[in-house]
N, C-alpha and C positions, 0 to 999 in steps of 0.2 A: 504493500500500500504506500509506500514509501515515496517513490519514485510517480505516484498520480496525482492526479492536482486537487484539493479539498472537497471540491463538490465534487469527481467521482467519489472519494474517502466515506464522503459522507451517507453518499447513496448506495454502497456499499453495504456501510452498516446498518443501515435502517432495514434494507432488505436479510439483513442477515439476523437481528431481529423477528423481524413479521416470519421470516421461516422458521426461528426457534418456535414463536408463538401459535405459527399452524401446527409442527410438530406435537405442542402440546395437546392442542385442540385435536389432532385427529387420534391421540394416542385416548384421551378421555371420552371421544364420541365413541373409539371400538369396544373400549371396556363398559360401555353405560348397555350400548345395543347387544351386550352379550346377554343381558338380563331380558331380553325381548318383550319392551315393554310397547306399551297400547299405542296406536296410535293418536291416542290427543297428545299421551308427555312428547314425541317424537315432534308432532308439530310445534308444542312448545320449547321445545329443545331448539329448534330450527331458528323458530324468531329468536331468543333467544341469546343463540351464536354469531344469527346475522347482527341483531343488535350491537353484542360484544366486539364483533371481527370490523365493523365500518369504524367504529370509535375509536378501536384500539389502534388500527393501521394511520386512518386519517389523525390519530395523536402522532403516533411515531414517527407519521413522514412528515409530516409539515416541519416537527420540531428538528429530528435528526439530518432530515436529507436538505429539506429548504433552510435550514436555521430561521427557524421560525421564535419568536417570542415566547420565553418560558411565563407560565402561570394562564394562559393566552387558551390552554384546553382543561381549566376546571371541569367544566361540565362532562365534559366526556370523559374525562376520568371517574367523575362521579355514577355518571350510566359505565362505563366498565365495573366497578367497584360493585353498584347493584345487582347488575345482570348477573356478575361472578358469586355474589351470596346466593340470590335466589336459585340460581341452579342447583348451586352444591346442598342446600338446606331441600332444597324441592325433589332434586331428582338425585341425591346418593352422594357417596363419595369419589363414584367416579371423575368428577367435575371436581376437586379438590386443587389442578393446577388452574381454573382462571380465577382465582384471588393473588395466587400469585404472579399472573399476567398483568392482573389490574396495580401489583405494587410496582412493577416494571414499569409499567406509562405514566406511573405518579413518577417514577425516581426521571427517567429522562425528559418529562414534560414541565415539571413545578420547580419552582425555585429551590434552595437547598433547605431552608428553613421547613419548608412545606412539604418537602419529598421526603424530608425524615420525620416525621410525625405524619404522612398518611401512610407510610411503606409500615411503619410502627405500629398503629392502627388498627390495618391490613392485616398483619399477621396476626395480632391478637384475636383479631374476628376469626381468624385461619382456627386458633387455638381451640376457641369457644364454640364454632362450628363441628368442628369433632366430636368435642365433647356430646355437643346435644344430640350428634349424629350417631353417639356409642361407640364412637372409635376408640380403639384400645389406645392405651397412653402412647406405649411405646411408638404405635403407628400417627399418630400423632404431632409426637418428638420429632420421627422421619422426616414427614412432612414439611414440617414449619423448618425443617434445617435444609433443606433441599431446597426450597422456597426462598430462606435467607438467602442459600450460595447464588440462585436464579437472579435472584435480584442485584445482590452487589456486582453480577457479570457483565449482568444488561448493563446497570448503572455504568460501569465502566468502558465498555463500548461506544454509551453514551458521549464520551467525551471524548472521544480518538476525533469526529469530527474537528472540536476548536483546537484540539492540540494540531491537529494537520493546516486547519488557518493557520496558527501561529508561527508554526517551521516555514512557510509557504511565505508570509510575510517578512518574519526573519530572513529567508533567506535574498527575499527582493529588494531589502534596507540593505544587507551585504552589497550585490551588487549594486546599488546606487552610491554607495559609500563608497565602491573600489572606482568608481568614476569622477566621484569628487575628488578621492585621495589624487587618482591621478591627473585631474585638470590643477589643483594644488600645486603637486610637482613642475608639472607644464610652468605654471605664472611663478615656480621659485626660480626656475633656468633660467626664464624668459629674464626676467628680473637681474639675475644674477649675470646674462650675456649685456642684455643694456643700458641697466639702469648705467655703471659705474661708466660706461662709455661715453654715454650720452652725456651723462654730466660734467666727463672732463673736454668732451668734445663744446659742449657752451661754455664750460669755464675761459678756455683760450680763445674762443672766437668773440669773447667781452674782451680778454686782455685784446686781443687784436684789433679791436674797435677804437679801445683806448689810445693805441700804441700806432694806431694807423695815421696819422698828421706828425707826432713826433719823430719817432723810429719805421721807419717803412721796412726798414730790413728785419728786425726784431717781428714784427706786425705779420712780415712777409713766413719767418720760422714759423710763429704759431700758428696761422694758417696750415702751414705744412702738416706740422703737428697733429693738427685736428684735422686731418683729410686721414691721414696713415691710422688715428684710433677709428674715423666713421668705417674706413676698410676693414677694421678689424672686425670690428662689431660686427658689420654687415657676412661677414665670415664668419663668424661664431653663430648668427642667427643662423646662416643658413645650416651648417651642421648640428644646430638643433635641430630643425627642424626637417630632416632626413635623418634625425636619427643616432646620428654620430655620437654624441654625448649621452646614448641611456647608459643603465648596468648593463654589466656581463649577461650572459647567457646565462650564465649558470644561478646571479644572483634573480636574477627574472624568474627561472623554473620554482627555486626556493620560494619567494614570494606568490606565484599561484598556487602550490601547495598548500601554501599557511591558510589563502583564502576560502579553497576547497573545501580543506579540512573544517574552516569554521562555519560554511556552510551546509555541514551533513554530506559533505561527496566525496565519495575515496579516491585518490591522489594515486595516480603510478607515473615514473618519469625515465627515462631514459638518461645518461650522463651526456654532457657536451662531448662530440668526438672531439679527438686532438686536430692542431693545425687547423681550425675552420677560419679564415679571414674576417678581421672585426666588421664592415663590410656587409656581408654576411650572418654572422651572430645578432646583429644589430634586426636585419629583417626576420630572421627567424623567430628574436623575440616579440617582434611585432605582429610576427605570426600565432605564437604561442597566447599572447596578450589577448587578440582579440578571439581567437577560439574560447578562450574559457573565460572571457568576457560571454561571450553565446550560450555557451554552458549555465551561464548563472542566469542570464537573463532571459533567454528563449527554450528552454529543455527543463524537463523534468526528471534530470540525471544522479544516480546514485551511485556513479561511478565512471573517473575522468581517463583515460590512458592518454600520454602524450608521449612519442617516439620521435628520436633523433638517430638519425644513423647515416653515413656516408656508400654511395652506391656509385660506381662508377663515374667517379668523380663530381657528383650530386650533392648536396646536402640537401637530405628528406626530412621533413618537420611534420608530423602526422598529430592533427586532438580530437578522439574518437571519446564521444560520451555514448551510453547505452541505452539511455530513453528522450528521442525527438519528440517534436510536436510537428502538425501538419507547417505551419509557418517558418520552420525552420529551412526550410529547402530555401527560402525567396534570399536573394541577396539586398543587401543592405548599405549600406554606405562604407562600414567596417571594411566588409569583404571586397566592394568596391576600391576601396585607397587600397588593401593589400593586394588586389592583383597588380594597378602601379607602381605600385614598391617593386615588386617582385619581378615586374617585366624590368624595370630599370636596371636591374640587374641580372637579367636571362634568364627568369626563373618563372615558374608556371604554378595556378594554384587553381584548385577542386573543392566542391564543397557541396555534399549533397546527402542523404541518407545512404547508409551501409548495408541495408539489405535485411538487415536482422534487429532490424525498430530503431536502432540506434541513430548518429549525426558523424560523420566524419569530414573534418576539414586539414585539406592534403597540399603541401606545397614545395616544391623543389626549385632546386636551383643550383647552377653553377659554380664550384670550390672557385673557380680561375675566370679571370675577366670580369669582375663583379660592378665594373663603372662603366656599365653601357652608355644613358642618360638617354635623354631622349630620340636625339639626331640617328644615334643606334638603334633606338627601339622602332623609328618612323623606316629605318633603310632595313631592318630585317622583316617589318609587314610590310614593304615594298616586294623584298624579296620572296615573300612567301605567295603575295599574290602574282606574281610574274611563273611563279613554279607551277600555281594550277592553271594558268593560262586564261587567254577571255572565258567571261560568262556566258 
């Protein structure tokens, strides 16, 4: 259940429910009918069940499967609770599980205050009902303990629904978090490549303003000056922003594990091969980045595999999670910038379902030559169309 999204979770449970509580209902309709009784109890038996089975189901699913408003099915808890005495006092002990069906749709439908003081209730009527019914103690005892375990199961089922919201929402504040962490990062570079630039780049071009009617020569340097720091900057910016200045590969892989992990999805990672050019490293983990970026924010994955290995002079960057969604196939903008990353450097990327429900996104590339740019990229699909000839 782990790996599906709340509201299957939840629909799940409700239905796993309503079939405990048919369970019940057909095991106490065969033992009532062995007694071959008349047909009027038989017709009252009927209404009876129908009564109990519309209440109980329409309690269960509204609450469990739609999240529905607790306290919201008093009344119907109350006609289960009725219909459930009247049988079992009317027609035998074989009816002796729908009181305790009736404490089960108190415990997942009533607030908590309320579910333990009508489930308490319940059984006591369980207890007293025996009694008048001449049920031996001991059988009795059975009963009301069987009833107990029934109830506290339900009760617990009950709540696998909001515990599945809550991992489901945790885990989408994760992924938004690791978006901010990283746009964060972004504006400390960013910061850290201009700010200091830019500011000594105005500092001299004031002195130069000053200095410009006095010293023309002096006026003339700091001009200089300040063209050689705006080149730098403009060079630092741009190897930001291709990449050049992330972490290693390796500390990249480290850091999606940690995130994985803190979101419930098992982490497997392959080591950096040797000798891969920074270059390289740099796009792979911008490969790695946005795959399990996908992983947290489009999949309902319980488990992450990410592979690096060298294949014929290739570096292979594979991040296969094990549970897609239908929207995962569509490309994004993500996966957009990394096929330009990737072409700029000779390298090719895939990304589509694995065949076996899973998401896998695949991208290679060239150990050697990794500074195509563009003028490269635009002359090899020149070349590529000249190869298949006119249309």
């Amino acid at each position: 259940m782990g790996a599906r999204t709340p509201a299957a979770v939840a629909r799940i449970v409700a239905w796993l429910i309503l079939l405990t509580a048919a369970v019940f209902l057909a095991e106490g309709l065969v033992l009532w009918l062995r007694h071959r009784p008349s047909l009027g109890l038989v017709c009252l038996a009927a209404v009876g069940l129908l009564a109990f089975a519309v209440t109980f189901s329409r309690t269960v699913y509204d609450v469990v499967a739609r999240s529905g408003a607790r306290d919201r099915h008093v009344p119907d808890v109350a006609i289960c609770t009725s219909v459930a005495f009247a049988l079992l006092l009317l027609l035998g002990g074989a009816w002796g599980a729908l009181p305790s069906l009736a404490a089960c749709a108190a415990v997942v439908s009533l607030s908590a205050r309320r579910s333990v003081w009508a489930a308490t209730g319940i059984l006591l009527g369980m207890v007293l009902s025996g009694l008048l019914l001449g049920m031996p103690t001991d059988l009795v005892v059975d009963v009301v303990v069987r009833s107990v375990v029934t109830v506290v199961v339900v009760g617990a089922l009950g709540l696998l629904p909001s515990f599945a919201r809550e991992i489901h929402d945790n885990r989408a504040e994760l992924a938004r978090l690791a978006v901010v962490e990283e746009r964060l990062r972004f504006a400390r570079d960013l910061h850290d490549v201009l700010g200091h630039g830019l500011s000594v780049v105005g500092m001299k071009m004031e002195v130069a303003l000053l200095l410009l009617r006095n010293d023309p020569d002096r006026a003339r340097t700091e001009i200089e000056q300040a063209l050689a720091v705006s080149r730098g900057s403009v060079s630092d910016l741009r190897s930001l922003v291709r990449g050049y200045r992330q972490p290693s590969l390796e500390s990249e892989l480290e850091g999606v594990r940690s995130v994985l992990r803190s979101a419930g999805i098992a982490c497997r990672t392959d080591q950096v091969p040797p000798d891969v050019p920074q270059p390289l490293q740099d796009a792979a983990g911008w490969v790695v980045r946005e795959g399990v970026t996908n992983v947290l924010r489009h999949s309902a994955a319980t488990e992450c595999r990410i592979k690096l290995r060298v294949d014929d002079g290739r570096l292979l960057v594979e991040v296969a999670n094990d549970e897609a969604r239908p929207n995962d196939a569509s490309d994004g903008n993500g996966l957009r910038g990394l096929r330009e990353r990737l072409t700029d450097i000779g390298g090719e990327l895939t990304a589509g379902p694995d065949g076996s429900g899973g998401f896998r996104l695949l991208a290679h590339a060239p150990l050697q030559h990794t500074a195509f740019g563009p003028a490269a990229r635009d002359r090899t699909a020149h070349e590529r169309t000249a190869q298949r000839g006119p249309a």
